[in-house]
C-alpha positions in Angstrom: -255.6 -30.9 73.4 -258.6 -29.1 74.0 -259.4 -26.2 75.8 -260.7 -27.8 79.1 -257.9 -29.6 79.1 -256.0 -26.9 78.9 -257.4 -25.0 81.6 -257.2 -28.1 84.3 -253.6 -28.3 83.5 -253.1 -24.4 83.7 -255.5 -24.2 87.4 -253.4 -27.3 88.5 -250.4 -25.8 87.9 -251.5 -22.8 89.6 -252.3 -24.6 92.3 -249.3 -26.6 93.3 -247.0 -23.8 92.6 -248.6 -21.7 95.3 -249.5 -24.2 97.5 -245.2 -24.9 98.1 -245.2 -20.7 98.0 -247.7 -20.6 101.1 -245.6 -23.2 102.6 -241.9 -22.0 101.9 -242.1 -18.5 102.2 -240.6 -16.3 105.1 -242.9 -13.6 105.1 -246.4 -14.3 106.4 -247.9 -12.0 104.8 -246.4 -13.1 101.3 -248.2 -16.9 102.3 -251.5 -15.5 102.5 -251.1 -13.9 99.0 -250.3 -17.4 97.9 -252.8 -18.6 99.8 -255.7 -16.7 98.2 -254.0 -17.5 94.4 -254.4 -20.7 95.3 -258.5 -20.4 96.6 -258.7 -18.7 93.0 -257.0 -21.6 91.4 -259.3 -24.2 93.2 -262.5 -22.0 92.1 -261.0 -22.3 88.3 -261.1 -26.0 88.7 -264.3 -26.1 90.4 -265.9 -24.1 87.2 -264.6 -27.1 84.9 -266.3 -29.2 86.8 -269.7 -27.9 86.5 -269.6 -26.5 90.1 -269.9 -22.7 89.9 -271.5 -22.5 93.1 -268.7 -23.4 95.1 -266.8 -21.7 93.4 -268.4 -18.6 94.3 -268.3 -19.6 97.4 -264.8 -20.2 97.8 -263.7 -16.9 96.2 -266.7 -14.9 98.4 -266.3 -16.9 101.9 -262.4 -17.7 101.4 -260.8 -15.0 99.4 -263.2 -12.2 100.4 -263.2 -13.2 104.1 -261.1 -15.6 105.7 -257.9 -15.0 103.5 -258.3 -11.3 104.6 -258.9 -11.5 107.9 -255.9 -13.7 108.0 -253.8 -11.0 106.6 -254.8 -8.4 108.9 -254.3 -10.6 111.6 -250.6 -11.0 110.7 -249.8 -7.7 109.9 -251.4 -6.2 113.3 -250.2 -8.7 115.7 -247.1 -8.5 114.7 -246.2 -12.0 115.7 -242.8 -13.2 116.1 -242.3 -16.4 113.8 -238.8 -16.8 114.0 -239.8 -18.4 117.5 -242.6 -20.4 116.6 -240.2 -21.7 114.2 -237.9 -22.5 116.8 -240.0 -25.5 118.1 -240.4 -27.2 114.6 -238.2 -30.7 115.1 -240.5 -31.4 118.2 -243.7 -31.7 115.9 -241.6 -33.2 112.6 -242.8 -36.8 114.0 -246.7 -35.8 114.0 -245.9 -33.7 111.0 -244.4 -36.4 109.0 -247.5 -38.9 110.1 -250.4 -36.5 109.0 -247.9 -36.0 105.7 -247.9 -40.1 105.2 -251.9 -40.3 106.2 -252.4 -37.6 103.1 -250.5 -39.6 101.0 -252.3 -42.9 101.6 -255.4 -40.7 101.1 -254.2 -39.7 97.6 -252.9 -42.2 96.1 -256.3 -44.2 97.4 -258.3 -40.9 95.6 -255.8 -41.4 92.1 -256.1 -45.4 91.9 -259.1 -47.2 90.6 -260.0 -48.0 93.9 -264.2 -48.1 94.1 -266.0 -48.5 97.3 -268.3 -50.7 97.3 -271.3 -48.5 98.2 -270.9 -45.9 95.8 -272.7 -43.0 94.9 -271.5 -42.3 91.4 -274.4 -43.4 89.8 -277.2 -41.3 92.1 -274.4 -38.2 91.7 -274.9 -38.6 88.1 -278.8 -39.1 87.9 -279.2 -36.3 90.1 -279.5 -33.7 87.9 -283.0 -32.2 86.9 -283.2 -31.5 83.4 -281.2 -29.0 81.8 -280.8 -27.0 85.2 -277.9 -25.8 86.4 -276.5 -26.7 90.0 -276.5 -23.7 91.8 -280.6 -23.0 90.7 -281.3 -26.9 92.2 -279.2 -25.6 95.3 -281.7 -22.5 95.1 -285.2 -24.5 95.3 -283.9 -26.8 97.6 -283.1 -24.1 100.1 -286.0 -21.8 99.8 -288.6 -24.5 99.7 -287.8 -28.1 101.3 -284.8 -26.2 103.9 -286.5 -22.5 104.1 -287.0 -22.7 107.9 -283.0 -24.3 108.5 -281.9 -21.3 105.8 -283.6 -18.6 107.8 -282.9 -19.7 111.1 -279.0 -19.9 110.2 -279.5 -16.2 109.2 -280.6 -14.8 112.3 -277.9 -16.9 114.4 -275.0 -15.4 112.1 -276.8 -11.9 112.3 -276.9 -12.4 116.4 -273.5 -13.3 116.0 -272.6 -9.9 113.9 -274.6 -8.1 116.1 -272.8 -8.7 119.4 -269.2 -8.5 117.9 -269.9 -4.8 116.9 -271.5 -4.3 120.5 -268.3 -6.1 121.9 -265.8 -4.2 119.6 -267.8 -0.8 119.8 -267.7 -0.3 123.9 -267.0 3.3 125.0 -263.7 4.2 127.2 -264.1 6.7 129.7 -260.5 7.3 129.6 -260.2 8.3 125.9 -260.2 11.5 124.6 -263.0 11.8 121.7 -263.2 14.8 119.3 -266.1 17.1 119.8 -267.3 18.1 116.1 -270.1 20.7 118.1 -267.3 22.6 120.3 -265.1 23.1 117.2 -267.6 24.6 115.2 -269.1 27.1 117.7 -265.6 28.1 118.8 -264.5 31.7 119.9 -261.6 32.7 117.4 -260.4 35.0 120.0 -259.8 32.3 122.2 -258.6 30.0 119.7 -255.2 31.0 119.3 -253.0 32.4 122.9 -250.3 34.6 122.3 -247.7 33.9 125.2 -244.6 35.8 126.0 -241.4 33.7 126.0 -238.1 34.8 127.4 -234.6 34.2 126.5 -233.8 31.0 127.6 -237.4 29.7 129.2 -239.6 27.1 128.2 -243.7 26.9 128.0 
């Protein structure tokens, strides 16, 4: 068995295993871990293939991002999933259609099945020379799709730009620490000595 063998079988294994973790585990924020050991698994089998642009991808966008955000989600809510749980026989129709749909899919994706206008052969004589993928991906975008690449830039920067503006208004009604007026402060009036009796409070 070679090495890349290997590897597929060790990725796929990966991938299975904690793609029934994310599914079957009681603590959400144990099924995102799962989740982003199975975006790292994915990018292992995407390498193999000759893909290591995607797989960048998925680890940056995925693991780096979405997986996170997920995380933090789930721990700051706070949500209570013992009742979403509670409602699960009244989708376990629709659930076990989309399950039967997926495994159609598959076993159509595992067969020898061909469609009949297939693109395996321009797939394969698409490749420039001794180039790899993610440089082709490179000139594409920077000369034929510049002006699409650039425009899609400044919409996601827009997009950054008014959720800080959103998430960064100022309250009136909260107090805010004043660096200035605890520098220049008077020690002498820093600290009041009061006189307490027996048996009184401030």
């Amino acid at each position: 068995m070679q090495a890349s063998e290997m590897a597929f079988y060790f990725f796929s294994v990966v991938i299975v295993v904690s793609a029934i973790l994310v599914v079957i585990s009681r603590n959400p924020v144990h099924s995102v871990l799962w989740l982003i050991v199975t975006f790292f698994g994915s990018s292992g089998l995407f390498i193999l293939l000759g893909a290591e642009f995607l797989a960048l991808i998925l680890m940056i966008v995925y693991v780096g991002a979405v997986a996170v955000l997920f995380m933090f989600v789930v721990m700051m809510l706070n949500i209570n999933f013992d009742q979403l749980r509670s409602g699960f026989t009244r989708y376990l129709p629709v659930g076990l259609l989309i399950g039967l749909i997926l495994f159609v899919e598959l076993s159509l994706v595992f067969s020898d099945w061909v469609p009949a206008n297939s693109y395996d052969y321009k797939i394969q004589n698409s490749t420039i020379g001794d180039i790899e993928n993610t440089k082709q991906l490179g000139l594409v975008l920077y000369t034929d799709f510049v002006l699409y690449f650039q425009l899609a830039g400044i919409i996601l920067l827009i997009a950054m730009i008014g959720a800080i503006v959103l998430t960064h208004q100022r309250k009136r009604n909260i107090k805010r620490q004043d660096i200035l007026a605890q520098i220049y402060r008077d020690p002498e009036k820093a600290i009041e000595l009061k006189d307490i009796k027996p048996g009184q409070g401030l």
